[in-house]
N, C-alpha and C positions, 0 to 999 in steps of 0.2 A: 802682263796679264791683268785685265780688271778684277778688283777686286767687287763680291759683292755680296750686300749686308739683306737685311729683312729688315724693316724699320714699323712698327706697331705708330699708326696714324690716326687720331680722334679727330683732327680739323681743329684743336685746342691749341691754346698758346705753348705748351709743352711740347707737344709731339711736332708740332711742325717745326720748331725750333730745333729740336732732334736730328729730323732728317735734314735740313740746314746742315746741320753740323756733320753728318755721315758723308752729305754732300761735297762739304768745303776740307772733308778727310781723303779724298776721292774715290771713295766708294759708289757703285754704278747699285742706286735704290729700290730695293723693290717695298713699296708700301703696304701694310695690311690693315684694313680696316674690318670692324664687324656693325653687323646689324645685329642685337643682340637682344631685342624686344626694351630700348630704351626707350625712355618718354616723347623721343621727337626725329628727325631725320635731318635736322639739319644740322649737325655736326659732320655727317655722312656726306650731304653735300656741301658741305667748307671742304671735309678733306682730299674731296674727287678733285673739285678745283684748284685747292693745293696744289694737287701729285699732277694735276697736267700742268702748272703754272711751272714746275721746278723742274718739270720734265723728267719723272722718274722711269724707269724702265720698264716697271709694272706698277697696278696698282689693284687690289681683288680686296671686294669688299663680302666678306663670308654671311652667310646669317647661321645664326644659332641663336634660337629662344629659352634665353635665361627667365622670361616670365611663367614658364613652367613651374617655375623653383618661387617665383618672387623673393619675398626675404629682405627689399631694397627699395627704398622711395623712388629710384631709378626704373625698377621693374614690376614695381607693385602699386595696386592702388594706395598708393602714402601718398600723405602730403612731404612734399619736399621744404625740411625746416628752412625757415628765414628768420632774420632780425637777429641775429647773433653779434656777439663783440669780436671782430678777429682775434683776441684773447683769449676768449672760449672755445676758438673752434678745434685747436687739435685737444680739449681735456674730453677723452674717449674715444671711441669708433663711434661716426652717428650713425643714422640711418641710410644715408646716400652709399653707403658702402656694398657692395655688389659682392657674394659671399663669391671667394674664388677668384671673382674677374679677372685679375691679372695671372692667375697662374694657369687658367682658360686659353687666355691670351695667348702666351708665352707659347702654348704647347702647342697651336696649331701652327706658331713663326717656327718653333723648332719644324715639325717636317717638314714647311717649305723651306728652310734655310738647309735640307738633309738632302733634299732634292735638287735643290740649284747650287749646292757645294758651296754654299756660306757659310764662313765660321764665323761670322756677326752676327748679332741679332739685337737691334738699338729698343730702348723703352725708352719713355720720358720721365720715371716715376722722379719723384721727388720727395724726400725726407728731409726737408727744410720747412716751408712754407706750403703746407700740407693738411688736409682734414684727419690725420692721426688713424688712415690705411695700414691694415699689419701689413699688405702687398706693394707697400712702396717704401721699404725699410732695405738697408745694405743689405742684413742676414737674409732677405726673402732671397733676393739678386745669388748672393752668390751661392745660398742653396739650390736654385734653380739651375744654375751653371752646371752647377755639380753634378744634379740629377739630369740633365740635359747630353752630358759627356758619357755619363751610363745608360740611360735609355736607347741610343739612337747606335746602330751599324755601322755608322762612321764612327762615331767617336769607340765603341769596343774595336774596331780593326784600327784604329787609331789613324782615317786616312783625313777626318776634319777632326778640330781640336777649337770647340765651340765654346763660346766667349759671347757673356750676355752684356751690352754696354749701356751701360746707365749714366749718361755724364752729366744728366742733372740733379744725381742723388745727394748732392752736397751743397747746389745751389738755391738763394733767394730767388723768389719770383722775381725782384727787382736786376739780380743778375743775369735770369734768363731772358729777362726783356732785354737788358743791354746788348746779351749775346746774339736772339736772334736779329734787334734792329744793324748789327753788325754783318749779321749775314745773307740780309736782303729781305726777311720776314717778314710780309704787311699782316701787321696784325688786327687790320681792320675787318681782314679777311675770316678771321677766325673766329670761336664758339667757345665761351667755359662758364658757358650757365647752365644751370639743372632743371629751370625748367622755364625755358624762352618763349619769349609770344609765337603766335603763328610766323611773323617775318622775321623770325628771328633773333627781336629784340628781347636783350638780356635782360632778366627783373631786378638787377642790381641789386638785392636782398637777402640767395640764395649765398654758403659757404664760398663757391668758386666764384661766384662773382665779387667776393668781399677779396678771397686773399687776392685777387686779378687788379680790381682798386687799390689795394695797396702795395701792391707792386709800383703798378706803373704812378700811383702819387712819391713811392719815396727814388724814382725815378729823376722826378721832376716833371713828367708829361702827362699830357690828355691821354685817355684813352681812346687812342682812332675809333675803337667800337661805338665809343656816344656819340662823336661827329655824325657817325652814317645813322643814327635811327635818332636823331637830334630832332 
């Protein structure tokens, strides 16, 4: 019987890496992404092109406007900081932090993962190489597990027994480049700027364009991303 997971997909170097990996676990994909009132739409369309490249089984992009709420340089009129030292960037929570995001997230993969009788449910969070998110920490994870097994029908009659997989909570950017260039990932294809030009191209100045560059330098590679808008 196949098994089959929910995989949370931004079009980012993270998440596509993720499902890669759910992939090469053999788990049959279903992607979720959101329109969430972010600054741009093309992460949205990296990760449609992804999920047909990888050939997922589904792939439902939700909208829900978090600019109701703002609160977030992602969702609000903020300027999205730049010129930081990758040094500095996990000392606080900055402003790019989306209040909830990922526990948002999380809750709408639970029902569909209640619905298509998935006990997985894959994230990319990362607590290595990170902007210092409380929602990309172990304790969020396996809080949410928890809360995940009691909230849901399945889990009280005990017939799914749900499991949230984070298997890049412990990795370097530079390891997850390794892993996904290992698992077919063109990561030319992807998006982890905050706030990209109209075609896409990254302002190499924003936090995730900084920890992204230093990934792939202590790597040893280019960043396919600068070849294509070179």
């Amino acid at each position: 019987m196949t098994k089959k997971a929910v995989c949370l997909l931004s079009g980012g170097l993270d998440s596509t890496t993720v499902v890669a990996m759910a992939q090469h676990e053999g788990f049959e994909v279903y992607a979720l992404s959101f329109r969430y009132g972010q600054r741009h739409s093309i992460e949205l369309e990296r990760a449609a092109a992804f999920a047909k490249l990888r050939g997922v089984a589904r792939h439902a992009i939700l909208d829900i406007d978090l600019r109701s709420f703002g609160g977030s340089a992602l969702t609000a009129d903020i300027d999205v900081p730049k010129g930081h030292s990758v040094e500095d960037i996990s000392a606080g929570i900055p402003i790019t932090y989306v209040p909830a995001r990922n526990t948002i997230f999380l809750s709408f993969a639970l029902g569909w993962a209640e619905v298509l009788g998935a006990q997985d449910i894959f994230v990319g969070v990362n607590a290595m190489d990170y902007s210092g998110y409380p929602d990309c920490r172990p304790e969020f994870i396996e809080a949410f597990e928890h809360l995940g097994n009691l909230a849901t029908k399945a889990g009280v009659e005990g017939t799914q027994r749900l499991k949230i997989r984070a298997p890049l909570i412990n990795m370097s950017k530079a390891d997850i480049i390794r892993k996904g260039l290992e698992l077919g990932v063109d990561f030319s294809e992807t998006t982890s700027c905050y706030d990209p030009a109209p075609n896409g191209a990254p302002c190499k100045q924003c936090d995730s364009c900084l920890l992204r560059a230093k990934g792939f330098a202590q790597v040893g590679l280019e960043d396919p991303l600068n070849a294509k808008f070179a």
